[in-house]
KOLDO-118223 format. One line per 10 residues: number of its first residue (from 1); their letters; for each residue x, y, z of C-alpha. Coordinates in pm, 1 decimal. Example, Ala and Ser with C-alpha at 12.3 -4.5 7.8 and 13.67 -1.06 7.14 Angstrom:
# KOLDO-118223
1> as> 1230.0/-450.0/780.0; 1367.0/-106.0/714.0
***
This chain:
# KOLDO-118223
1> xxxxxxxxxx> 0.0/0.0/0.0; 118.6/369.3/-60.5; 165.6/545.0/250.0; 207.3/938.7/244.9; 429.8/1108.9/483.0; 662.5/1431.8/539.4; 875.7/1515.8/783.2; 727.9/1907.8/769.4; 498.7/1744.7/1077.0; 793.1/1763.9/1315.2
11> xxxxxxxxxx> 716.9/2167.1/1297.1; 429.9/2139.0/1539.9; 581.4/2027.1/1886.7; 314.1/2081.3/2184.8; 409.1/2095.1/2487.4; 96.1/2196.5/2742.0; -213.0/1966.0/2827.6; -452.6/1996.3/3076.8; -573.2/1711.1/3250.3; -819.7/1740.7/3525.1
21> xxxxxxxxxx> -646.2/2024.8/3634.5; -283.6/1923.5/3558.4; -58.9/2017.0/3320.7; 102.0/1741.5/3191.1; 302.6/1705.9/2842.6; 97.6/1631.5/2558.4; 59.8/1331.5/2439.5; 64.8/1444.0/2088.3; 446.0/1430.8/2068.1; 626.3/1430.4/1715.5
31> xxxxxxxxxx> 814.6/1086.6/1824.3; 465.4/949.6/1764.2; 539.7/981.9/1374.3; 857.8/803.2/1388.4; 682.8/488.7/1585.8; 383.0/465.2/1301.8; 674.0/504.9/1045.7; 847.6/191.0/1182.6; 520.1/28.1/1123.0; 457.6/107.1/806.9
41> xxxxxxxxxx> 844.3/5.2/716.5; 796.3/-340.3/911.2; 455.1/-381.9/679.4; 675.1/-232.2/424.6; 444.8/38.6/263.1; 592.0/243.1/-19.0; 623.1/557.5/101.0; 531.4/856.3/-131.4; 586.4/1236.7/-60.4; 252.6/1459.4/-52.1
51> xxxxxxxxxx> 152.4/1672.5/-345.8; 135.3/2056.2/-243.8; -256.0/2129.3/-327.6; -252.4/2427.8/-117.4; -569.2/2617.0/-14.3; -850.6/2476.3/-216.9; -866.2/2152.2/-15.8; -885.2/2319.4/319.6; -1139.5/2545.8/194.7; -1383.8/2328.1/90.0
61> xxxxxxxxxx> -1419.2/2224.6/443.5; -1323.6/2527.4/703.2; -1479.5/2877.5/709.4; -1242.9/3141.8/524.6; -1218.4/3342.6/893.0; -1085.9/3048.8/1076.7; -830.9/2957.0/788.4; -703.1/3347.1/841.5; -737.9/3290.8/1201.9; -468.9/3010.5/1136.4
71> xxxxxxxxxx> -254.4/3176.5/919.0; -216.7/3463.7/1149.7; -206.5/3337.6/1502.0; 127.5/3309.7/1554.0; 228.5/3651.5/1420.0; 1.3/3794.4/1558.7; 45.8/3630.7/1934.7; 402.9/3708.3/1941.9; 323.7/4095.4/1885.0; 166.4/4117.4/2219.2
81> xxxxxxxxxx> 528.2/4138.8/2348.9; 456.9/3969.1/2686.5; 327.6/3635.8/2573.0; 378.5/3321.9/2640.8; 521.4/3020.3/2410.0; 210.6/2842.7/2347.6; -104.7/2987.4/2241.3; -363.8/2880.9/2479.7; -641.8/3054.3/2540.5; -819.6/3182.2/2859.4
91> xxxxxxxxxx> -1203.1/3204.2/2753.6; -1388.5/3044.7/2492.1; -1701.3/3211.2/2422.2; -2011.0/3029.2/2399.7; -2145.2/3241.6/2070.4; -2471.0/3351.9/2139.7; -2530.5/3683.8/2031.6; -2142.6/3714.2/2005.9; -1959.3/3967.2/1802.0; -1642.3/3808.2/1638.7
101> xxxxxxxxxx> -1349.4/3958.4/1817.9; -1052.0/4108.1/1647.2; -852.6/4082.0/1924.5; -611.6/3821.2/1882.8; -632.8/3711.2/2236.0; -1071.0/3740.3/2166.6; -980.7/3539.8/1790.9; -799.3/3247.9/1953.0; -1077.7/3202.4/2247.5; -1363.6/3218.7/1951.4
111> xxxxxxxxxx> -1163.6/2901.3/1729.8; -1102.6/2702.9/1969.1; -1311.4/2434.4/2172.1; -1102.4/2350.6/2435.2; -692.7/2390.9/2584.9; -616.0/2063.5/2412.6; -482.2/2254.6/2083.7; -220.7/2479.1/2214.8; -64.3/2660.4/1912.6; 281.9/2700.0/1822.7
121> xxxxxxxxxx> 527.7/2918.4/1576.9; 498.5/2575.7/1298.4; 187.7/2466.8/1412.5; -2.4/2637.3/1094.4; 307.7/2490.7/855.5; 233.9/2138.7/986.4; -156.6/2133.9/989.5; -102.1/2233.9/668.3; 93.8/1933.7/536.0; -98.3/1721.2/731.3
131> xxxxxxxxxx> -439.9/1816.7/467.6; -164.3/1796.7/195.1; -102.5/1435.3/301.2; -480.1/1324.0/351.3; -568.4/1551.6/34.4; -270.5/1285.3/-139.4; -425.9/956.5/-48.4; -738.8/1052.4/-151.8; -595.9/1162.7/-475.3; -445.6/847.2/-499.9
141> xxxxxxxxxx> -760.3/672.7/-440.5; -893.6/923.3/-734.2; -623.2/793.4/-949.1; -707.4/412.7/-949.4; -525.7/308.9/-663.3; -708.3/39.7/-401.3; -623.0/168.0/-103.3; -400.4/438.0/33.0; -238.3/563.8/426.4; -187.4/926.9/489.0
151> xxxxxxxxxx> 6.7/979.9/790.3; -119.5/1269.6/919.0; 19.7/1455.8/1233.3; -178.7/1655.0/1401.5; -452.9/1438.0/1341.8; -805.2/1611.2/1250.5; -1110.4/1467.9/1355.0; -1207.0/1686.2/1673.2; -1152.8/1981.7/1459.5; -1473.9/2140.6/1343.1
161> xxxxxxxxxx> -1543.4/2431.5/1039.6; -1421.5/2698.4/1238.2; -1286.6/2559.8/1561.8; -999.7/2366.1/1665.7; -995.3/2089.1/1968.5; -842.7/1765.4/2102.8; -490.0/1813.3/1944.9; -716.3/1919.8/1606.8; -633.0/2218.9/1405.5; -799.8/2105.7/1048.3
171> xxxxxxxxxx> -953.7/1804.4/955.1; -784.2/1648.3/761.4; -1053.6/1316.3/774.1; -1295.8/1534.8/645.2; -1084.8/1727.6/370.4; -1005.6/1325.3/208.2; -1385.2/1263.1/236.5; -1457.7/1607.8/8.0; -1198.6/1558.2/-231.9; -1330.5/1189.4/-290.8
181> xxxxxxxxxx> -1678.2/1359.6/-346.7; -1549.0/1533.1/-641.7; -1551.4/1178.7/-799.9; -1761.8/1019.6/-570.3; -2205.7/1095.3/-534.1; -2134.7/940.4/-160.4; -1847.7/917.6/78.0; -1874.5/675.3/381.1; -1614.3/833.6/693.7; -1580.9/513.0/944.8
191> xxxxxxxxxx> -1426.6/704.8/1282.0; -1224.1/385.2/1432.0; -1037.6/630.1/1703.4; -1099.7/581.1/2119.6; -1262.2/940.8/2056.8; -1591.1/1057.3/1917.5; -1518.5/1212.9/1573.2; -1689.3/1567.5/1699.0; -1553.9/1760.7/1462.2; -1636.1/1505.9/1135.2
201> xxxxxxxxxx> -2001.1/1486.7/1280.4; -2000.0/1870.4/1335.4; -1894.0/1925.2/1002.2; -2131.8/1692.0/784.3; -2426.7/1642.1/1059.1; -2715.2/1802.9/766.2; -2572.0/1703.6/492.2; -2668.4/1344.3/335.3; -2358.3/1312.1/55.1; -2114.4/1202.8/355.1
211> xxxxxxxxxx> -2243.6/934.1/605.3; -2029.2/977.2/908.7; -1989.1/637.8/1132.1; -1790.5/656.0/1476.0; -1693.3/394.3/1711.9; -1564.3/512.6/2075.0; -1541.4/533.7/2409.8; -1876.4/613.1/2598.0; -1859.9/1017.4/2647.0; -2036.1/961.9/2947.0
221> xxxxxxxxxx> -1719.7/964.9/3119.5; -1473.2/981.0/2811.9; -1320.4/1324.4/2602.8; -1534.2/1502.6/2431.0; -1839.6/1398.7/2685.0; -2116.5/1646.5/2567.0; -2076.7/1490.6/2152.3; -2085.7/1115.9/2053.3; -2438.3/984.7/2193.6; -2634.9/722.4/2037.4
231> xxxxxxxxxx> -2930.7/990.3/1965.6; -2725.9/1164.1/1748.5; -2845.5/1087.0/1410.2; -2774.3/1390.4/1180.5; -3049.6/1729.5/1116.6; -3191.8/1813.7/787.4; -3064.6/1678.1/470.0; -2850.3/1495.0/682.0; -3096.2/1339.5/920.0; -2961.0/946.1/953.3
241> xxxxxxxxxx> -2624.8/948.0/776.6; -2503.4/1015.1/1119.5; -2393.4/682.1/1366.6; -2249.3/664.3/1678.2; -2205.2/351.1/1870.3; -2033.5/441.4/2218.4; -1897.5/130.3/2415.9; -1840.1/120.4/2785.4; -1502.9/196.0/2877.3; -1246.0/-102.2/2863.8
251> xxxxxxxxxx> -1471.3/-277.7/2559.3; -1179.2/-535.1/2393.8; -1190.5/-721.7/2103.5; -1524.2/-915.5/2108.8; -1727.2/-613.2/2195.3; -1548.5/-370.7/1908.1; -1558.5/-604.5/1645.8; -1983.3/-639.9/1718.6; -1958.2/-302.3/1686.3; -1778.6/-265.6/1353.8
261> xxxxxxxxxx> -2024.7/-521.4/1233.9; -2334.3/-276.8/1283.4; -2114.1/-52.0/1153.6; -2068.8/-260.0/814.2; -2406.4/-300.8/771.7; -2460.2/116.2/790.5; -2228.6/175.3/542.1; -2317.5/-113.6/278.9; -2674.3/86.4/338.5; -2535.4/391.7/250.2
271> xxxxxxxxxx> -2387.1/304.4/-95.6; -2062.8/512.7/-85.2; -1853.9/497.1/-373.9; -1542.2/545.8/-139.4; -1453.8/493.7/198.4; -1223.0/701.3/462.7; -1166.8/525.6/728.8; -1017.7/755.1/1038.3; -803.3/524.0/1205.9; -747.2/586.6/1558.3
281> xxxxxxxxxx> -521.4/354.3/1726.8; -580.3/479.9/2074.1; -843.9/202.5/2129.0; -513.1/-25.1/2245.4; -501.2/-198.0/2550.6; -167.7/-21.4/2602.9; -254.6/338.6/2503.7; -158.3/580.7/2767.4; -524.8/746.8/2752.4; -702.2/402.3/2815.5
291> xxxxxxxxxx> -1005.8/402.1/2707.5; -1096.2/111.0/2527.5; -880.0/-237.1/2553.7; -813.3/-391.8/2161.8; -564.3/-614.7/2127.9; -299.6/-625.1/1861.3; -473.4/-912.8/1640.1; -782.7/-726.1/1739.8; -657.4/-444.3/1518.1; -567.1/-724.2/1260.2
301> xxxxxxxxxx> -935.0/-822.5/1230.8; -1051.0/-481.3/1235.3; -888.0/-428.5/933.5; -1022.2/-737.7/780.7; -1391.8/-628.9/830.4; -1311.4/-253.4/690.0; -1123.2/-491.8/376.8; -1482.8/-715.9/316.3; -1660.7/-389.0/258.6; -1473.6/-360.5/-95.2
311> xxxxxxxxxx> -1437.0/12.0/-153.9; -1136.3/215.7/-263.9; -1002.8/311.7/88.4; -811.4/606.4/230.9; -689.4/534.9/574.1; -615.3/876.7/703.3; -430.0/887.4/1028.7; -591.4/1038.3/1380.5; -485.8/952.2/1745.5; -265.5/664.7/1909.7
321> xxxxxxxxxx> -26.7/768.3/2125.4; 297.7/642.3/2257.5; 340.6/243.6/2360.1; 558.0/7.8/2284.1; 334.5/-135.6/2028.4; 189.0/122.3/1829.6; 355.3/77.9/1544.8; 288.7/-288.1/1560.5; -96.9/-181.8/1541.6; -66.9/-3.9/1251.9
331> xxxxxxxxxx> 109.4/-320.4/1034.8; -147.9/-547.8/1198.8; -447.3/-298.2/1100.7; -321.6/-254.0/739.8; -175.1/-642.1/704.4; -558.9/-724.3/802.5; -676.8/-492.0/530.2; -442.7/-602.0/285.5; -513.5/-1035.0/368.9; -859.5/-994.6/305.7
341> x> -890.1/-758.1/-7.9
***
């Protein structure tokens, strides 16, 4: 399988994260790149550089005010003169009968959801190649290819239109699924992470063309806690291409895989011509944010099922942080894929 990659990721180096009122290092670390590359060369993937499509991908999916927002942050933050290395912000304003700010400070508070996306000086440079490197894969995919990985870092899928969250700047999930659409009447997005896909759902929840399917964590008691419930079925045009299946905390193998298999049956329902599959890996048993418990081979059949749907794929990269096997996860998932095409 073609896997697309570039080292421009390693711009965008986090440092702060909040956790129930401690700040910890993030677990979005660059070294988390070089452990999914050692799985792609042990399932040895042909890696392929990303084609520079610029702004046109990202715009089809994020407002033109939060792609300035972006673009400027940095710039703009360091201006201040007596601020601090990280742009974090210290309100986030709930929008009702809002004014947009123009206040950087006011800007930053507006765009994003949470403290979970701290900004840096290459944090716009790397978000950026990160779309370039979904927007490839799908291209690929475009081109006649079967299947195709983009790793992406950051990942994308808590990222919304105009507001970044979770470690999510743009999303890049969503930018493969729109470029696929310019082929494609429907696009299936199957959300595999530990996390609700907020941002995915956010971004497609009345529109019918993309049927958005997410598998995670109850948010009962699990990030991002007020999206990801059962109930949640899409508004408008969009009104049932929306699933979420939510599993109780600690779910392994047996209980995913169900899961995936009502998950199947959605999307063979659906019809998509293509399928984007956002491909959390944080639903190991030995991810450090523990949510879910799959095993190794679990990830293995995981990838089988996603094969037996028999779509042109685009894997695209989201969370899966840093254990000793989660590189291993990402051959297994893709060697699955791969046995059963």
């Amino acid at each position: 399988m073609k896997a697309v990659y570039t080292e421009l990721h390693r711009s965008h180096d986090p440092q702060f994260f909040l956790v129930r009122g401690v700040v910890k290092r993030t677990t979005e670390q660059p070294e988390r790149a070089d452990r999914l590359l050692a799985g792609l060369k042990a399932g040895k993937h042909q890696l392929v550089e990303p084609t520079i499509f610029g702004q046109g991908p990202r715009a089809r999916i994020h407002s033109p005010e939060y792609l300035s927002f972006l673009a400027e942050a940095w710039e703009a933050w360091s201006k201040l003169g007596d601020s601090g290395s990280e742009m974090i912000a210290n309100m986030h304003p709930v929008r009702h009968a809002g004014s947009y700010p123009t206040h950087i400070v006011g800007r930053l508070g507006w765009h994003t959801v949470d403290t979970a996306c701290p900004i840096g000086p290459g944090t716009w440079a790397a978000a950026c190649a990160a779309t370039d490197v979904a927007t490839t894969a799908a291209q690929l995919i475009l081109d006649g290819e079967d299947a195709a990985y983009a790793l992406c870092r950051p990942p994308g899928h808590h990222a919304y239109h105009d507001l970044a969250g979770g470690f999510c700047f743009l999303n890049n999930s969503a930018i493969a699924a729109a470029h696929l659409r310019l082929k494609h009447e429907r696009v299936a997005i199957l959300d595999v992470d530990v996390h609700h896909g907020n941002g995915t759902q956010g971004i497609f929840y009345q529109r019918g063309d993309v049927l958005t399917v997410s598998i995670h964590a109850d948010p009962t008691s699990f990030y991002p806690f007020v999206w990801g419930y059962a109930h949640e079925r899409g508004a408008g045009a969009g009104l049932g291409a929306n699933l979420n299946i939510p599993l109780p905390i600690g779910t392994g193998d047996q209980g995913y895989l169900q899961a995936l298999g009502a998950a199947q049956k959605m999307i063979e329902a659906f019809a998509p011509g293509a399928l984007v599959v956002a491909l959390g890996l944080d639903a190991s048993e030995h991810d450090p944010l523990a949510g879910l418990a799959v095993t190794t081979d679990g990830f293995r059949r995981i990838g089988q099922t996603i094969a037996r749907l028999g779509l042109p794929t685009v894997f695209v990269q989201e969370g899966g942080y840093l254990s000793d096997i989660l590189g291993a996860n990402l051959t297994s998932t893709l060697a699955g894929f791969e046995e059963a095409r």
